[in-house]
N, C-alpha and C positions, 0 to 999 in steps of 0.2 A: 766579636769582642764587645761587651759592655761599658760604654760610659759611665763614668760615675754617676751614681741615682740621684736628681736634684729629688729636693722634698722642702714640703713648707710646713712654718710652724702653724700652725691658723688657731683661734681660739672662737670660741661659740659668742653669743651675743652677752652672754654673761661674763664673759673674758676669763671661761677656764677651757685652758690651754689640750687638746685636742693628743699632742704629742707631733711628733715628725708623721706630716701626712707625704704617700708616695705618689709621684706622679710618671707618667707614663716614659720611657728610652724608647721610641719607636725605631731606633738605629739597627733593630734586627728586622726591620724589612726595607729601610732606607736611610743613608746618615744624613742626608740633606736636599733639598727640594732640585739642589743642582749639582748632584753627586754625578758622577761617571755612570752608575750603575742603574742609576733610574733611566737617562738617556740610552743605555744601552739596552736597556730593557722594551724601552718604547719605541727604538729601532725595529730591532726583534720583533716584535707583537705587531707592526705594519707588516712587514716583508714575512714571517709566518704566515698569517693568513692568508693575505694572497699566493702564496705559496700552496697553502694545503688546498685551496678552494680549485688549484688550477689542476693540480692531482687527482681531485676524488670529485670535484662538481659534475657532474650525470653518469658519473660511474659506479657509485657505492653497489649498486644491485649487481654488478660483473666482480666484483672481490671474493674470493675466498676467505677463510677465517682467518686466515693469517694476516692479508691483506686487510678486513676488518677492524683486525685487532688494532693493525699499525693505526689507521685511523684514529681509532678510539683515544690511543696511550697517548698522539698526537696534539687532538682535540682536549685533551686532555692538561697537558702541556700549556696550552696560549691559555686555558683557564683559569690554571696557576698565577704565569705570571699579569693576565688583567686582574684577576684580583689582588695581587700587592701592588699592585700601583694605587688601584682603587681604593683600596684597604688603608695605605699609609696617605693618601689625600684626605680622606674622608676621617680618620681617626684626630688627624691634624686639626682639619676643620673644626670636630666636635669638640677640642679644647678649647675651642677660641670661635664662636660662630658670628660674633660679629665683626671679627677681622677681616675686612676685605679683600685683602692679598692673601688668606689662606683660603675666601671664599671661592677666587678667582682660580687661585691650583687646583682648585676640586673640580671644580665646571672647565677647564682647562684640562684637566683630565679625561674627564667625565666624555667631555665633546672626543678626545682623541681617542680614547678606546672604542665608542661608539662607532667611529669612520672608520676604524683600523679593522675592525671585528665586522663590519656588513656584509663582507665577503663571505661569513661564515653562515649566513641564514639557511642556506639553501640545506646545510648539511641536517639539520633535524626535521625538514621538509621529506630532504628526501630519504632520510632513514624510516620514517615512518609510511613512505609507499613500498619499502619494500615487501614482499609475500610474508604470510607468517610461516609458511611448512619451509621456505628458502631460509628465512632468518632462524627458524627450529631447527634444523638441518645444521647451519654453521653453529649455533650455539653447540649442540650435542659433539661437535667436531673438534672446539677447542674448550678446553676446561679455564684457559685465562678471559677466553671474551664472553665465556657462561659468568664470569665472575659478575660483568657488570647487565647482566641480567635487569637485576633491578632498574637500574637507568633506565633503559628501555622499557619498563614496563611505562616506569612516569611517564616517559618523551612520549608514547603510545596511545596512551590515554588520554593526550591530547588534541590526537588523531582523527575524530569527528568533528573537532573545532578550530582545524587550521584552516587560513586562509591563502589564497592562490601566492606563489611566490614572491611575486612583483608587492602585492601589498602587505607581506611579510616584512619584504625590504624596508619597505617606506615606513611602518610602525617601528623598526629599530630606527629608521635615522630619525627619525621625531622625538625619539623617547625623553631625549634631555630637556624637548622643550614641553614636552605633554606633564603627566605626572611630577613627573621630578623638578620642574621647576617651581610647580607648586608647594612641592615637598619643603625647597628649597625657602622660600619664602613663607611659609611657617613656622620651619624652624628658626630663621632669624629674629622674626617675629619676634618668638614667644622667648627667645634670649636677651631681647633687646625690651620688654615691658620693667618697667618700674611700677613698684608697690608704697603706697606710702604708708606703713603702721603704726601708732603713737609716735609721731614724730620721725620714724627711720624710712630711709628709701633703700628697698630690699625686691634683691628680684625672683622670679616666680619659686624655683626651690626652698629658697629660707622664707617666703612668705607662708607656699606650703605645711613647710615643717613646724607653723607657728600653730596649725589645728591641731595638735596633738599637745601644747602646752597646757599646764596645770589649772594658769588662770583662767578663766572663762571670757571676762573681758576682753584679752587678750587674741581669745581664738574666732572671738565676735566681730571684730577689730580685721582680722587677718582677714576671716569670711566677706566684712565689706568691701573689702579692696580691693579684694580679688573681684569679685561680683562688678565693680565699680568700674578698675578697668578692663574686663572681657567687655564691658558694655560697650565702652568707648569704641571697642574697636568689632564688636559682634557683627557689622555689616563686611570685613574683611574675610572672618571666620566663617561665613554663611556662605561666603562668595567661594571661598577655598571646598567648603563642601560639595554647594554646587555643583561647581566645575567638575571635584574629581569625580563625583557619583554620578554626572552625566555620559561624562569621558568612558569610565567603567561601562553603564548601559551600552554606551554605542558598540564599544567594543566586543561587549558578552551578544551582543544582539548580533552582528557580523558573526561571531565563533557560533552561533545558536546554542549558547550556555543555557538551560531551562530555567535556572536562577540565578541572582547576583551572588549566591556564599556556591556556585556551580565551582568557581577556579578555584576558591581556597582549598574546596575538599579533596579536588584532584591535584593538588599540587601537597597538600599535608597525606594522602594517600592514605585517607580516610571516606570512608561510605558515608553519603547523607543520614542514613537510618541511623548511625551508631551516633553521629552528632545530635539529632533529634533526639534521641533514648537521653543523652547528659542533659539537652536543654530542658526536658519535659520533668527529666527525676528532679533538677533543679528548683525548678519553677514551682514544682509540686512541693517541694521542701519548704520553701520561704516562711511558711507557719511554724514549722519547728526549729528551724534554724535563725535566721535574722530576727522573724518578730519575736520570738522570746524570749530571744536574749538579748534584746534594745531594751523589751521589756523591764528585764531584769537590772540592765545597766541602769537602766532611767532611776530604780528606784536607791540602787547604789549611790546616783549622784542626789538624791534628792528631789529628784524632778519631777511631775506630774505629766510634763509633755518636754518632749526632746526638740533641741534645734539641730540642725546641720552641722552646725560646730560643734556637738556633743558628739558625734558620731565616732571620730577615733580620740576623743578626749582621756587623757590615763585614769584611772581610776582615782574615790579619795585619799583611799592609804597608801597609793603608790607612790612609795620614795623617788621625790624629781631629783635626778643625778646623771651626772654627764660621763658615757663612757669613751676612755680613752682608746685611741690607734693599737695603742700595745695590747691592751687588754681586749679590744675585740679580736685581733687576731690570731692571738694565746686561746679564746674562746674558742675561734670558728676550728683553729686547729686541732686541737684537743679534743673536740667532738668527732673530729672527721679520725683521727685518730685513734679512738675508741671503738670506731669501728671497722676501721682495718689500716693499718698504717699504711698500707702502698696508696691509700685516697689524700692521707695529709702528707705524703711524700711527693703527692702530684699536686700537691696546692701549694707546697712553698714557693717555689721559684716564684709564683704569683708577687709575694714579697718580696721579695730579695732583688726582683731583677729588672726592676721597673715595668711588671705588665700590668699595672693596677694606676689608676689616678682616682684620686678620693678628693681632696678638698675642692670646695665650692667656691666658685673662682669668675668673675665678672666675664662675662659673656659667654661661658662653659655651656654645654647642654645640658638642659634638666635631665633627672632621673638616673637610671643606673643598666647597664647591658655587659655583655660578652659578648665580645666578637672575635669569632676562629679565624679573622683572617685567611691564610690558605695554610694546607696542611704542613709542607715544610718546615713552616715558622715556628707561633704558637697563638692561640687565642690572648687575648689585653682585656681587661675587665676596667669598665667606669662606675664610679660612683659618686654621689655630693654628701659626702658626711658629716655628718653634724654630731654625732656622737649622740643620739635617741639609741635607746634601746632595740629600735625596731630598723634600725640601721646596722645595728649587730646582724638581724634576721636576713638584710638586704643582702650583705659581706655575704652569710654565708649560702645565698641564691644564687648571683651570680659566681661564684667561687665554684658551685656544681653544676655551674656549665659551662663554667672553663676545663674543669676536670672531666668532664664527658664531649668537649671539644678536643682535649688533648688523646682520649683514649681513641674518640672516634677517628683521627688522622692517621691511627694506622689504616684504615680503608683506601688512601688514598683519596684524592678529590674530589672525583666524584659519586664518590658510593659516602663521601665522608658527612655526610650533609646530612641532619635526620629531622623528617617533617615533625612540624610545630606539634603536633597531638605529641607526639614524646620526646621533643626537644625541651621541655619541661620539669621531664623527670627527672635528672639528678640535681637539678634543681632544687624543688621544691622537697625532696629526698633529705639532701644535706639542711635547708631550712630545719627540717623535722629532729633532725642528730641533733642537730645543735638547739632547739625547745625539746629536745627530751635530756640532753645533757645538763640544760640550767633546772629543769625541774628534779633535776635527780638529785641535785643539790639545793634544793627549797629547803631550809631550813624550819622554818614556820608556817601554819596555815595560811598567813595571809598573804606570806608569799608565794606557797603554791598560785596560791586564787587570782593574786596578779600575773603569774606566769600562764595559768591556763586561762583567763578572760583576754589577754593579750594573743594567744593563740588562736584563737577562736576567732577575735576579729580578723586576726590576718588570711584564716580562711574563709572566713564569711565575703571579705575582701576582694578575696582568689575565686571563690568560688561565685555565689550570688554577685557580688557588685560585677563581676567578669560578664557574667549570664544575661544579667541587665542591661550591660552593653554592648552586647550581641544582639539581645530584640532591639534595643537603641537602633543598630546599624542597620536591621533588619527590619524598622520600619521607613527609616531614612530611605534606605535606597530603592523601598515600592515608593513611598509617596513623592520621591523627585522622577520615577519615572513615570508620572502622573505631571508633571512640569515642575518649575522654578520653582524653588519653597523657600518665604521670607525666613529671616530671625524669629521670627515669631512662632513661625510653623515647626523651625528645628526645637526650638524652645520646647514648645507644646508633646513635640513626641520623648522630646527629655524627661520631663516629670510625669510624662503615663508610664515608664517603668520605675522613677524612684520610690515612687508610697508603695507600688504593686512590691517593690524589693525589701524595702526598708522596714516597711508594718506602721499602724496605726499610731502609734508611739510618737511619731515624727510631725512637726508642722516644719514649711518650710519658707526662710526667710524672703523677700523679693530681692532678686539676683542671682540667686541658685539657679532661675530654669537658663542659666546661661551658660553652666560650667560643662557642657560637653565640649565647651571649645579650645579647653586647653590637652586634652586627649590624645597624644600624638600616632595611637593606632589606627584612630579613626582615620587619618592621613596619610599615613606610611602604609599601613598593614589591613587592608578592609575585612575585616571578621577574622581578626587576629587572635583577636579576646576571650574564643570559646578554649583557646589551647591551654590556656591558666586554669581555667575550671579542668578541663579534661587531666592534665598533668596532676591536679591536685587530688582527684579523683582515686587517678590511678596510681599514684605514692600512697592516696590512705589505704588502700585495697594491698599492694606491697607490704606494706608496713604492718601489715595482719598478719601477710605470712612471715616477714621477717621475728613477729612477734611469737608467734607461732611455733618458734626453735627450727625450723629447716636449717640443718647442717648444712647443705651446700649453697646457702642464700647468699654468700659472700660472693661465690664464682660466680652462680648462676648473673649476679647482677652486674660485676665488672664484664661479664657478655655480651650482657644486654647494652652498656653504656660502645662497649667496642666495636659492634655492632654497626653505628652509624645508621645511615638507611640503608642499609643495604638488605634489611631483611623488612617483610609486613608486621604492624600492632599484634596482628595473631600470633605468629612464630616468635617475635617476640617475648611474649608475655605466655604461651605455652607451658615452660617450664618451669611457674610459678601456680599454674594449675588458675589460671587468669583467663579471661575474657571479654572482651569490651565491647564484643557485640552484643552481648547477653544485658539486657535492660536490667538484670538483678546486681551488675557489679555496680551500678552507680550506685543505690540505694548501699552499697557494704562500705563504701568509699567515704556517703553521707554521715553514715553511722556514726564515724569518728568523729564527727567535727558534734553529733547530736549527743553522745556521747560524755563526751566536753563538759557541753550546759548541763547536763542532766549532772556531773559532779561539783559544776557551780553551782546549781540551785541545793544539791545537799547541801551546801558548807551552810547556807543562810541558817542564821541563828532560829 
C-alpha cells in the first residue's frame, strides 16, 4: 500500500515556482527503519546463510542439476533480500547524506549484511573449481540452471583472478572499511561544501547548474567558487584518490589483473579490443566533433577565445525560461509515448507513486541515477531539478533506465542486472525520443538551431568529455602505480586531456586543473565513464536503424531492454544487424552527432 506522496513546492533562484515536485515513498521496500519487517528480514539473512553455507560448503561439485539448481534459486533468494535492506538504507541516505542517523543505518547495515553474508564466500570459489565438461553436462541436463548460464559465465571469468579462500574471506570482511568508507567520506564531503556566488551560499548542484546560465558573469562567478573551494579542500580529494587507486593496485596485482580497466571489462562483459576500438574512434574524432563545434559556438557568442565557463553556456537567442514539473513530464511522456505506449505506460507509475525525488534539497546528493533496487520491488529514480531545459533531458535518461530496470526484472535477480556497456542504452535511447520530439516541433529556425546545438553538446558531453575521463583515469592509476601523486600531479594529468578534448578555442582559467575532484565516478565506479560513450555510440547506430523503417524495431528493442544480462553485446545487438566489435560501428554512431554540426554550420547566414 502507498502512502500518500509528500511533494514540495520549490521555486528556482529567480522565484518561479517549479510546481509540486515528487519525492521518494520508499515504504515498498520498507515502512520504517524499525518496522517488523526489516528486522525480520535481517534475522533471515544471518540464519539463511549460515544455513546454506552448512549445506553446500565443499559439496557443490557432488550435486546433481537439480541439487544445483536448488542452490542457485537459494543463493539467489539472500541476494534479494541483502539488497533491499541495502537498497532502502542507502536510498534513505542519498536523501539526506549529511544526516548522521541516516548515515549510521547505512554503515549499520552495511556492517550487518557484510557479517551475515561471509559465510557465503566460499560458494563462487568454489563454483568456479568445478570441471567445465561436469558443469557442461548439468547444464545440458536442466534447461532451468542453463537458464543462468550467463551468470556463470561472469562468475568464471573471474576464475584466473581468484584468490585462496581464507583471503577471499578477509577482503569481504574489510570491505566496509576499504573502499567504501572512502566512498563514504566523499560523498559527505561533497554534500556538505558551500559555495558562495554573488552573495548566496549554494551547494554544489545549484552552484553547478549556475554554468549554464545566460549571464556570463554569473557563470564566471560560479567557475571561481567552485575552483575556490575544491582548492580548499584538494589535499582531501588527492588523499581520497590516492588511497582508492592504490587499494585497487594491490588488489589487481594479488588477482594478476594485466591492467587496472582488467575488472571493469570483465565485469561489463566486454572484450578490451572493443573498448579500445570506442576509445580510439573517439579520440580520433575530437577534430570533427568538439573542436568545431566550440569553434562554431565561440563565434555564436562573440568570442575570439573561449573560457571554461562558456562551455555549456545557452546560446545568444536562446529564450532563458524555466521549465515546469508538469510540463517536463507531459514532455518526457509523450515522447516515450510516440513511440510505443507500453514505454510511457512503464514510466508512469514513476510519477504517480513516489519512485522519483526531484527537488534539490540541503544535504541531498548531487546528480541524478536509477536504481533497480531488487527485482521484486521496482527501480526509484533521483534527480536535483531545477527546471533547465537540459533537466528535461536528465528526466527523460534516467526514466530509460527505470524502464529497462523494470522490463529487465522479469529475468529474475540474477540474470536481471545488465553490464554498464548497455545499461546505458535505454537511456540515452529515451534522451534521443524526447530531442527528436521537441525538434519535431521547432517551430522556427532558430529554434531548431538551439534544439540541435543543445544536442550536440549533450553528446559531445556523453561522448568526448566521457573519453577524456577515461584516459583521466587511465593515466591516474599508471602514474600512482609509480607512487604517491601530489595535487599537483592529479592536476597536471587533468588538463593533458581537456585542450587534447576541448580544441584550441579554449584558454583555461586557474582553478580548473582542480575540478576532476568533484567527479563522483572516479570514486564509486573506476572507468565507469567509457559506458556513456559506449551507450551513446550504440543508441546512434540504433537510431539508424530505427530510422531506417524496420518494422519489427519496436519488438526487436523491448527484447533487447528484457533481456537484462543475461544475453552477450553480440546476441544482443545481432538482430539489428549491429556490431560493436566491428571498429566501423563507432565511426556510424559518430556520424550522428557529426552530422549535427555539419546542419549547424548550414544554418549560418
Amino acid at each position: 500500500m502507498h502512502f500518500p506522496q509528500p511533494v514540495f513546492d520549490v521555486t528556482t533562484s529567480g522565484g518561479k515556482s517549479l510546481g509540486n515536485l515528487p519525492e521518494w515513498d520508499l515504504t515498498d521496500l520498507y515502512a520504517s527503519t524499525d518496522c517488523a519487517e526489516l528486522a525480520r528480514d535481517l534475522t533471515w539473512l544471518e540464519t539463511e546463510c549460515v544455513d546454506f553455507a552448512k549445506t553446500y560448503e565443499g559439496k557443490l561439485a557432488t550435486l546433481d542439476a537439480a541439487g544445483l539448481l536448488g542452490a542457485v534459486l537459494r543463493y539467489e533468494q539472500i541476494d534479494v533480500i541483502a539488497g533491499r535492506i541495502m537498497s532502502y538504507a542507502g536510498l534513505r541516505y542519498y536523501q539526506m547524506t549529511t544526516d548522521s542517523e541516516r548515515a549510521k543505518f547505512m554503515a549499520d547495515c552495511q556492517d550487518e549484511v557484510t557479517d551475515f553474508t561471509t559465510p557465503l564466500v566460499f560458494y563462487g570459489l568454489e563454483f568456479n573449481r568445478l570441471d567445465d565438461t561436469h558443469l557442461a553436462g548439468l547444464l545440458a541436463a536442466n534447461a532451468d540452471l542453463a537458464r543462468y548460464k550467463p551468470v556463470f559465465d561472469r562468475m568464471r571469468a573471474m576464475k584466473p583472478h581468484q584468490l585462496s579462500d581464507e583471503l577471499e574471506k578477509f577482503l569481504h570482511d574489510q570491505s566496509t572499511v576499504g573502499a567504501a568508507a572512502w566512498n563514504r567520506l566523499f560523498d559527505e564531503t561533497m554534500a556538505g561544501l558551500e559555495f558562495e556566488v554573488d552573495g548566496d551560499t549554494l551547494g554544489l548542484e545549484a552552484t553547478l547548474n549556475l554554468l549554464t546560465e545566460q549571464d556570463r558573469s554569473t557563470r564566471e562567478s560560479a567557475t571561481r567558487a567552485l575552483a575556490e573551494v575544491f582548492q580548499n579542500k584538494i589535499k582531501l580529494f588527492a588523499r581520497v584518490h590516492n588511497t582508492l587507486a592504490k587499494e585497487k593496485e594491490i588488489e589487481d596485482r594479488w588477482r594478476k589483473m594485466p591492467t587496472p580497466q582488467t575488472g571493469r571489462h570483465l565485469a561489463n562483459h566486454v572484450e578490451p579490443e572493443v573498448v579500445e576500438a570506442l576509445r580510439n574512434a573517439v579520440v580520433a574524432a575530437y577534430p570533427r566533433l568538439s573542436h568545431r563545434y566550440y569553434a562554431l559556438k565561440a563565434k555564436w557568442l562573440g568570442l575570439d577565445r573561449m573560457q571554461v565557463w562558456d562551455r555549456n553556456a545557452p546560446l545568444p537567442m536562446e529564450i532563458t525560461r524555466t521549465v515546469g514539473w508538469e510540463e517536463a513530464t507531459d514532455t518526457v511522456l509523450s515522447a516515450y509515448a510516440d513511440f510505443d505506449p507500453e514505454m510511457a505506460a512503464i514510466a508512469k507509475p514513476f510519477f504517480t507513486k513516489g519512485w522519483i525525488d526531484a527537488a534539490v534539497k540541503p544535504g541531498k546528493a548531487p546528480g541524478a541515477f536509477a536504481h533497480p533496487t531488487v527485482t521484486p520491488v521496482h527501480p526509484y529514480v533521483m534527480l536535483n531539478y531545477l527546471g533547465k531545459p537540459r533537466d528535461v533531458m536528465t528526466l527523460a535518461h534516467e526514466l530509460g533506465h527505470g524502464v529497462h530496470q523494470v522490463l529487465a526484472a522479469e529475468q529474475g535477480e540474477l540474470l536481471s542486472s545488465t553490464p554498464l556497456t548497455l545499461a546505458e542504452t535505454a537511456s540515452v535511447f529515451g534522451e534521443m525520443l524526447t530531442f527528436r520530439k521537441l525538434l519535431g516541433g521547432a517551430k522556427t529556425k532558430q529554434e531548431r538551431k538551439v534544439l540541435l546545438a543543445g544536442k550536440v553538446e549533450d553528446m559531445i558531453n556523453t561522448v568526448v568529455r566521457q573519453i577524456a575521463f577515461y584516459d583521466f583515469e587511465c593515466k591516474l592509476h599508471a602514474a600512482r602505480g609509480e607512487g604517491e601523486l601530489t595535487p599537483d600531479d592529479i592536476n597536471a594529468l587533468w588538463m593533458s586531456v581537456q585542450a587534447e578534448s576541448l580544441g584550441d578555442v579554449f584558454d583555461f582559467a586557474d582553478g580548473y586543473e582542480t575540478f576532476w575532484a568533484y567527479i563522483p565516478h572516479f570514486v564509486h565506479s573506476p572507468f565507469y565513464v567509457y559506458a556513456y560513450a559506449f551507450g551513446d555510440g550504440l543508441v546512434n547506430a540504433l537510431y539508424a536503424v530505427y530510422e531506417e523503417g524496420d518494422p519489427d524495431f519496436r519488438a526487436k528493442y523491448f527484447d533487447m531492454l528484457r533481456a537484462g544480462g543475461s544475453k552477450h553485446h553480440k546476441e544482443l545487438l545481432a538482430p539489428f544487424g549491429l556490431d560493436a566489435s566491428d571498429p566501423k560501428f563507432w565511426d556510424k554512431g559518430l556520424s550522428m552527432i557529426e552530422g549535427f554540426i555539419d546542419e549547424l554550420e548550414a544554418m549560418e547566414d
